[in-house]
C-alpha positions as CSV (number, residue, x, y, z in Angstrom):
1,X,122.4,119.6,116.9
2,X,123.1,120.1,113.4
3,X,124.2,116.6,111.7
4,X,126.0,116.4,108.4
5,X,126.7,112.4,108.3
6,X,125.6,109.4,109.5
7,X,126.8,105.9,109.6
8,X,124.4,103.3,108.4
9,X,123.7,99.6,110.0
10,X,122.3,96.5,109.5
11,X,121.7,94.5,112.9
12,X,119.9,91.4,112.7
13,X,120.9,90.1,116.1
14,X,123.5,87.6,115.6
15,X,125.1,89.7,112.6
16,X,126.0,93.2,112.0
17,X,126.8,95.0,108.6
18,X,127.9,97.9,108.0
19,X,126.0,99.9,105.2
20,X,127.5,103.0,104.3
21,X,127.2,106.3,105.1
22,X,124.3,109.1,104.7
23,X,126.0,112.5,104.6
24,X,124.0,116.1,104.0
25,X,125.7,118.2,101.5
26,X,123.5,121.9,100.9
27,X,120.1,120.9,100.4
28,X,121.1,117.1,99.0
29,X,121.5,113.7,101.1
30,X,123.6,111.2,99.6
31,X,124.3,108.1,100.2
32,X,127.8,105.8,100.0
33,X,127.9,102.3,100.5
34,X,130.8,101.0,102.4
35,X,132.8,98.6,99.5
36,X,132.8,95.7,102.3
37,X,128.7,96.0,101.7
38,X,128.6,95.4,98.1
39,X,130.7,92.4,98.4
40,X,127.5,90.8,100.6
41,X,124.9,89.3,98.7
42,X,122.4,91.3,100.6
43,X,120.5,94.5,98.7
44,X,119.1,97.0,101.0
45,X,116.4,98.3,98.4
46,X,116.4,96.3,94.9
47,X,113.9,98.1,93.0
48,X,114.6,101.6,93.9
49,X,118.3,101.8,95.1
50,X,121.2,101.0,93.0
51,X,123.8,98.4,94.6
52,X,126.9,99.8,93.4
53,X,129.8,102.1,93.8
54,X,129.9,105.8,94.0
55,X,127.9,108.0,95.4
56,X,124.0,108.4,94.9
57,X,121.0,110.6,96.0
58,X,117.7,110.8,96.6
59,X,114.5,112.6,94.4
60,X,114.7,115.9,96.5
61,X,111.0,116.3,95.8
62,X,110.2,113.1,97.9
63,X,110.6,112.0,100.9
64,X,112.3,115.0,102.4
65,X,115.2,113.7,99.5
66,X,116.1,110.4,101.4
67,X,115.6,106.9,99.4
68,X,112.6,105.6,100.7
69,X,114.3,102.7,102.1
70,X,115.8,105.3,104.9
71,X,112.5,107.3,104.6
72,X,111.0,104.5,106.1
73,X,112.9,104.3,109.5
74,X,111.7,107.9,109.9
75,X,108.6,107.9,112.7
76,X,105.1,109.9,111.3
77,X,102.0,110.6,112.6
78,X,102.1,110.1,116.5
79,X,105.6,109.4,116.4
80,X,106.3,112.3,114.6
81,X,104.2,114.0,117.1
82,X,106.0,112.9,120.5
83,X,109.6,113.3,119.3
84,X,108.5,116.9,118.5
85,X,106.6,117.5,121.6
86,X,109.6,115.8,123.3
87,X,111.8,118.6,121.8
88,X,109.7,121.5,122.7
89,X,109.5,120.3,126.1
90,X,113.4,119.9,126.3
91,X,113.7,124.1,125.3
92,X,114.0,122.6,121.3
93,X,112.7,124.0,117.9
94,X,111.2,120.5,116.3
95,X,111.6,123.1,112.9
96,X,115.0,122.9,113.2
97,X,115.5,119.2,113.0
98,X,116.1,117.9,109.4
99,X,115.9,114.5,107.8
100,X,119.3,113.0,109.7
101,X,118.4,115.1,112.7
102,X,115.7,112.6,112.7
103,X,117.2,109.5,111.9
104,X,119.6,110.4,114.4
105,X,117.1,110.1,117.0
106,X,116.1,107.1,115.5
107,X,119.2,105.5,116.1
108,X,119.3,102.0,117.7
109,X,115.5,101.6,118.5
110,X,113.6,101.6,115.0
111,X,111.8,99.1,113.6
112,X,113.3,96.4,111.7
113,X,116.7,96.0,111.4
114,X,118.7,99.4,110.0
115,X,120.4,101.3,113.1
116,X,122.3,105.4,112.4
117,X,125.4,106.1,114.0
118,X,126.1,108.2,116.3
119,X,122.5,108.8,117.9
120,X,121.1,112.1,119.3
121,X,120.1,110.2,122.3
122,X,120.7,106.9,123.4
123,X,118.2,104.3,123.9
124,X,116.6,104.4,127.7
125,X,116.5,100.7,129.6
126,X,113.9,100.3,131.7
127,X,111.7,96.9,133.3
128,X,108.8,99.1,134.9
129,X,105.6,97.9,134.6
130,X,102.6,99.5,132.6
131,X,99.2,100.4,133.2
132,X,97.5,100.9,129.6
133,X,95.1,103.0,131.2
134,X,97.1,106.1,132.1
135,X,98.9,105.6,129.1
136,X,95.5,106.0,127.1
137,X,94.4,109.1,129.5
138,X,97.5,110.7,128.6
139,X,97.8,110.0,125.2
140,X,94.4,111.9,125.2
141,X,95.8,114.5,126.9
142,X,98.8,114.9,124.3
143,X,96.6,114.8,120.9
144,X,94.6,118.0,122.4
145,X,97.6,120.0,123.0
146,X,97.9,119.6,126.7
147,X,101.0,119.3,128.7
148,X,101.4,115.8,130.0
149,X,103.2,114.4,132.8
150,X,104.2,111.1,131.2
151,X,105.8,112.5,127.9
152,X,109.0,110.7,128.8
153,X,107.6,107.4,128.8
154,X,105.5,108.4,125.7
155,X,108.3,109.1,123.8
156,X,110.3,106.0,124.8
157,X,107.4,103.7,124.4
158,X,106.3,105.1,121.0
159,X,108.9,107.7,119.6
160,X,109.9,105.5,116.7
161,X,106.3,105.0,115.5
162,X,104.7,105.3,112.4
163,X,101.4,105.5,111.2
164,X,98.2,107.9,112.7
165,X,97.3,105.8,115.8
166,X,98.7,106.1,118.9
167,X,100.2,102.9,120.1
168,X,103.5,101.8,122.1
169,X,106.2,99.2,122.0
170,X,106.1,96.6,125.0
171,X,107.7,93.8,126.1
172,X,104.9,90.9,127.2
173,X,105.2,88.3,129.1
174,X,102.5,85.6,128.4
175,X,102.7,83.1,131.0
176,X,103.0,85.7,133.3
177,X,100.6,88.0,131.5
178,X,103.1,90.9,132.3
179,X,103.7,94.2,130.0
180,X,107.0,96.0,130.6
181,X,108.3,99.1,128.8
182,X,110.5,98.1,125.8
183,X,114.0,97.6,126.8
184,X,116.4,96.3,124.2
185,X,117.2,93.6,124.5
186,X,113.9,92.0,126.1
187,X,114.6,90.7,129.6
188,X,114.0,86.5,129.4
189,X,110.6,85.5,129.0
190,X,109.2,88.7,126.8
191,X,108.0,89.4,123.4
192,X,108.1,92.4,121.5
193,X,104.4,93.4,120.8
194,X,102.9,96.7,119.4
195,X,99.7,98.5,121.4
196,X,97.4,100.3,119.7
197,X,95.3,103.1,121.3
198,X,92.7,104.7,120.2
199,X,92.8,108.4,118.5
200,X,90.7,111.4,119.8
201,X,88.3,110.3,116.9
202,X,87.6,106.3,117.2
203,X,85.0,104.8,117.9
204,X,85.4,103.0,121.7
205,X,85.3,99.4,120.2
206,X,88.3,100.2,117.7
207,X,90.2,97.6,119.4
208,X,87.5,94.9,119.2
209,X,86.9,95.3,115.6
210,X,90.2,95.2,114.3
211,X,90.7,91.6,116.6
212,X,88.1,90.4,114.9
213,X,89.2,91.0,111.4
214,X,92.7,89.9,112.7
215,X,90.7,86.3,113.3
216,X,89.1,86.5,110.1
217,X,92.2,87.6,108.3
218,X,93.5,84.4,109.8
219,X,90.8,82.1,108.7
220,X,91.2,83.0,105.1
221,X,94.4,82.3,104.9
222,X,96.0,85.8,105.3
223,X,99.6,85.4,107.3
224,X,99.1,87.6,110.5
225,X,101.6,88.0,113.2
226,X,99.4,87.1,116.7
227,X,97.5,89.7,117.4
228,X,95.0,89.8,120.9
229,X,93.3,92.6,123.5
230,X,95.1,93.6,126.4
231,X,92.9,94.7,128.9
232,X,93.3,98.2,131.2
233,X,92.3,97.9,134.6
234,X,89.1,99.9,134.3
235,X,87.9,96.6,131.8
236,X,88.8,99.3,128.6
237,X,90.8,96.9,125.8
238,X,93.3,97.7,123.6
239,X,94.4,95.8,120.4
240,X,98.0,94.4,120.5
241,X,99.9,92.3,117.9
242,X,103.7,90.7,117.9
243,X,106.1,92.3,116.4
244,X,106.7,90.6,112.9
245,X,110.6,92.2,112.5
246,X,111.8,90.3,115.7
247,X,112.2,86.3,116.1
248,X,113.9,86.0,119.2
249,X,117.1,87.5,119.2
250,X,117.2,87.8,115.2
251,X,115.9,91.3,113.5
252,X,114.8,91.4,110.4
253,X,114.9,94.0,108.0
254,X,111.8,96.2,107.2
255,X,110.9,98.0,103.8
256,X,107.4,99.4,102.9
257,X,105.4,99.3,99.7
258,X,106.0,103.0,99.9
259,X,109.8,103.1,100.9
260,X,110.3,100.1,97.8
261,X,108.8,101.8,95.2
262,X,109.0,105.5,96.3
263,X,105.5,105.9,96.3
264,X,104.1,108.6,98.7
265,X,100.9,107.2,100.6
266,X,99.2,110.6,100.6
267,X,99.5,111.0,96.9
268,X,99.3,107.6,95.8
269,X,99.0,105.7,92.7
270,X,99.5,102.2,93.7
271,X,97.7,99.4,92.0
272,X,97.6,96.1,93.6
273,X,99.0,95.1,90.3
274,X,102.4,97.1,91.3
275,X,102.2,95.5,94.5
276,X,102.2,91.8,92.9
277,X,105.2,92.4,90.5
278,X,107.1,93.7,93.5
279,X,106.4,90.9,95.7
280,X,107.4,88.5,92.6
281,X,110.4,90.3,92.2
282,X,111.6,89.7,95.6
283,X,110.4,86.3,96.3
284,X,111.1,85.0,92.6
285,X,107.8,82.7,93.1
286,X,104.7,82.9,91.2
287,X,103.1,82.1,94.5
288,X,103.4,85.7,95.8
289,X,101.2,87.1,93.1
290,X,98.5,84.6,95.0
291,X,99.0,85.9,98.8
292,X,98.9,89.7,96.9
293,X,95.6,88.4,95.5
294,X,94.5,87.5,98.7
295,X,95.2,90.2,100.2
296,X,93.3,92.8,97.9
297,X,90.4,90.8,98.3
298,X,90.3,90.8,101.8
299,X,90.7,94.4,101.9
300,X,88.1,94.9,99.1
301,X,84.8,92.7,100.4
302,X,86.0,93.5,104.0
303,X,85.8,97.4,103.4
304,X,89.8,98.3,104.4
305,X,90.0,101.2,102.3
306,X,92.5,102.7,103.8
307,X,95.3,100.3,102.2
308,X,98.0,102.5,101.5
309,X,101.4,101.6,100.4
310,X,102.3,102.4,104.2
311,X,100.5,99.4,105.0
312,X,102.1,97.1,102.9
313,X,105.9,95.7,104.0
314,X,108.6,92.9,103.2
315,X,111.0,91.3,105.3
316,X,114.8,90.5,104.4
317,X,116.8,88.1,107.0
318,X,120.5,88.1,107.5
319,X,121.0,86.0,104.4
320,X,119.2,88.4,102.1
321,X,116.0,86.0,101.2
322,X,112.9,88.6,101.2
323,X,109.5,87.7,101.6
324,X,106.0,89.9,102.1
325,X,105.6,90.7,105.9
326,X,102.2,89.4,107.6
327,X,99.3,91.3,106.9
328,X,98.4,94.5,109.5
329,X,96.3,97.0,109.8
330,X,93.4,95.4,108.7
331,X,90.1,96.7,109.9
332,X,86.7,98.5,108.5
333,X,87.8,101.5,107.5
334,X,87.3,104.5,104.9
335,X,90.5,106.2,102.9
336,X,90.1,111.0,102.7
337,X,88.3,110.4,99.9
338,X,86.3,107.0,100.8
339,X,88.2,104.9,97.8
340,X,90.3,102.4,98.1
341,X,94.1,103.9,98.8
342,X,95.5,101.5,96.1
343,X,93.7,100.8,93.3
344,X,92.5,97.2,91.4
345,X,93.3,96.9,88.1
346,X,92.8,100.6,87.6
347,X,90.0,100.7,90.1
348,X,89.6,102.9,93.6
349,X,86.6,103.9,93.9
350,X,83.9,100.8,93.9
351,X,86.3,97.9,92.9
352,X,84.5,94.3,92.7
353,X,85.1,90.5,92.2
354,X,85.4,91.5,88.2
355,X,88.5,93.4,88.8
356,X,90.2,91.5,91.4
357,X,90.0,88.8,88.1
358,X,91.1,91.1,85.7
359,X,93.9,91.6,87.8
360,X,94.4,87.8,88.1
361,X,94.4,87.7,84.9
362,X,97.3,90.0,84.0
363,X,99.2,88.2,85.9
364,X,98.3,84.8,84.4
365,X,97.0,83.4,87.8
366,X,95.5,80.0,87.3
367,X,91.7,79.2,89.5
368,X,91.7,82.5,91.3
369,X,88.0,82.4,91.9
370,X,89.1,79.8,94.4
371,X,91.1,82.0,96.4
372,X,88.2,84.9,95.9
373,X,85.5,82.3,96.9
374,X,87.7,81.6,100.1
375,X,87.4,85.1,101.2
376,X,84.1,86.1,100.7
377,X,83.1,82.3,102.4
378,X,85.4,83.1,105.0
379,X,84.0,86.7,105.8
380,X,80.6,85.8,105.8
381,X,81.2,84.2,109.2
382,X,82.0,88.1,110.6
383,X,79.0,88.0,112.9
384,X,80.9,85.1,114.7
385,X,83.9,86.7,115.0
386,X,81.8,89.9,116.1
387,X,81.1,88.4,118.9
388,X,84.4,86.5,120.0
389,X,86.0,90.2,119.6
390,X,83.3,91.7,121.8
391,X,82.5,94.6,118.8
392,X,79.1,96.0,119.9
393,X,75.5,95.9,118.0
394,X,76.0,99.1,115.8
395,X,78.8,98.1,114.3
396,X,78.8,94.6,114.4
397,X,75.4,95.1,111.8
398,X,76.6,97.3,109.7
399,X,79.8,95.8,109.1
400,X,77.5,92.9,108.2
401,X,75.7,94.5,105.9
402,X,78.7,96.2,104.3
403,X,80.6,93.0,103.5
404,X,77.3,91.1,102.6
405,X,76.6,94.1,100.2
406,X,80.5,94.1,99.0
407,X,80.2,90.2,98.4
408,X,77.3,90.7,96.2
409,X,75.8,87.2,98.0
């Protein structure tokens, strides 16, 4: 199983490039673009990644020595989890996998639009439909250790996944209101949409709360791909949003906050100031430094603390134009450590409406407290959205309280 090279692809639907080439040499990965790539106008990582001849590599004290544009396509957390109980179930040592082991595996069915030649396993087709209840009963099953009897749907549904939650990847049907496994290409009709389940540790309204902060995300002018509950047939709901790096048959390339600037999540030290130069630098318009604002005030009167670099993303298309992806992950939630995962202007642990303007200012934004008095206006209608979501009493108060405490009104 051993893989020493790997071909790299862009495939945005109607048009394929070829990349380069990732090949393992001793305990280095290095990468080689192809010379018909550079003469595209398209970068694959501009901050991070030089676009030129020769061959490069990676920091081998991060991200397991890949750029963190490649690092990216690599699944964590509960994918992490099912491609290595996958392998132990199929008589193999996950141990022995490395990096392009990984991305092998990978292949054709990762998120946005990079694809690695050849792959480990080829993608499985199916149209069967789902029932998001055994798929949550099962999912329990798998997080405490036990053998399950739908691992092979698991892993086709989620095995590319990143982030802690378990979720899948489903084709929907909305005039139909039909969920399929994830074939690619979707038969006529679906969507691609991401379900989220929750973990062995969330509360049972998880899904209803993070609806209703995708509403209010909405309200305040936060760009959010559609997001709404699909409902199991025992009544239980689960949170499910569209996939931002598809339209139709076009795929869009995907690249983290994290991957961008090779900054680890876990040992993070982003500032929502880093965030706004790299969103200027790709969109070359003053007007991202306003949706980054936005953003960080959301996540700071809304209590989103866990606002890693993971959870921040830009899109490319297939004529290189990059823009900040829709907001995601967006809910009430704590970080280890209860501070903010990325810090404003300097601050994690309590940051306020002073230094969401002192980070304004840096940047020479003119009338932010407009966009700050949006937000906190906007939020203090959560009690409505509370109630559209279906979040129950307990936490429907004390997110209340939190935000009306955070807002200082």
């Amino acid at each position: 199983m051993k893989i020493e090279r790997l071909q790299v692809r862009l495939n945005f639907g109607t048009r394929k490039v070829a990349v380069g080439e990732l090949v393992q040499a001793g305990r280095g990965i290095y990468l080689k673009f192809y010379p018909e790539f550079l003469d595209t106008d398209l970068e694959l990582s501009p901050i991070k990644l030089k676009q030129q001849e020769g061959i490069q590599s990676g920091d081998a004290r991060l991200f397991e020595g890949l750029f963190g544009v490649f690092h990216d396509s690599l699944p964590d957390g509960w994918g992490r989890l099912l491609l290595d109980r996958h392998l132990s179930a199929i008589g193999q040592n996950p141990f022995d996998l490395g990096p392009l082991e990984r991305l092998a595996f990978v292949g054709d069915q990762g998120l946005g639009a990079l694809e690695y030649a050849p792959p480990l396993v080829a993608g499985k087709r199916s149209s069967e439909a789902l029932e998001l209840d055994t798929i949550a009963a099962e999912m329990v099953e798998l997080q405490a250790g036990n053998s399950i009897e739908l691992l092979d749907e698991l892993y086709r549904l989620g095995g590319s996944s990143g982030g802690a939650r378990p979720k899948i990847h489903v084709g929907y049907h909305p005039e139909r209101e039909h969920l399929i496994y994830g074939p690619n290409p979707l038969p006529e009709g679906y969507e691609p949409w991401i379900i989220k389940f929750p973990s062995a540790t969330d509360r049972a309204d998880i899904a209803h709360i993070e609806y209703a902060y995708s509403l209010m995300a909405r309200d305040v002018g936060l760009p959010m791909a559609e997001c709404r509950l699909f409902e199991g047939q025992s009544g239980t709901c689960y949170f499910g949003t569209r996939r931002f790096d598809r339209q139709g048959q076009q795929r869009l390339h995907l690249h983290s906050a994290s991957g961008l600037l090779h900054d680890d999540f876990r040992y993070s030290q982003l500032d929502y100031g880093h965030l706004m130069d790299a969103a200027f630098r790709l969109e070359r318009d003053v007007r991202a430094y306003e949706g980054v604002l936005r953003l960080a005030a959301f996540n700071v009167f809304a209590h989103n603390r866990d606002d890693h670099s993971k959870n921040f993303s830009f899109l490319m298309d297939a004529l290189g134009n990059w823009r900040m992806a829709p907001a995601y992950d967006l809910t009430f939630s704590s970080s280890g450590f209860g501070m903010h995962s990325t810090k404003v202007a300097g601050e994690s642990r309590n940051p306020g409406r002073a230094h969401l303007l002192e980070l304004a200012q840096v940047f020479g934004l003119k009338r932010p407290e407009r966009i700050l008095d949006e937000v906190q206006t906007g939020l203090e209608g959560w009690n409505n959205y509370a109630v559209v979501a279906g979040v129950g009493k307990e936490f429907k108060q004390l997110i209340a309280r939190t935000i009306q405490q955070l807002s200082g009104r």
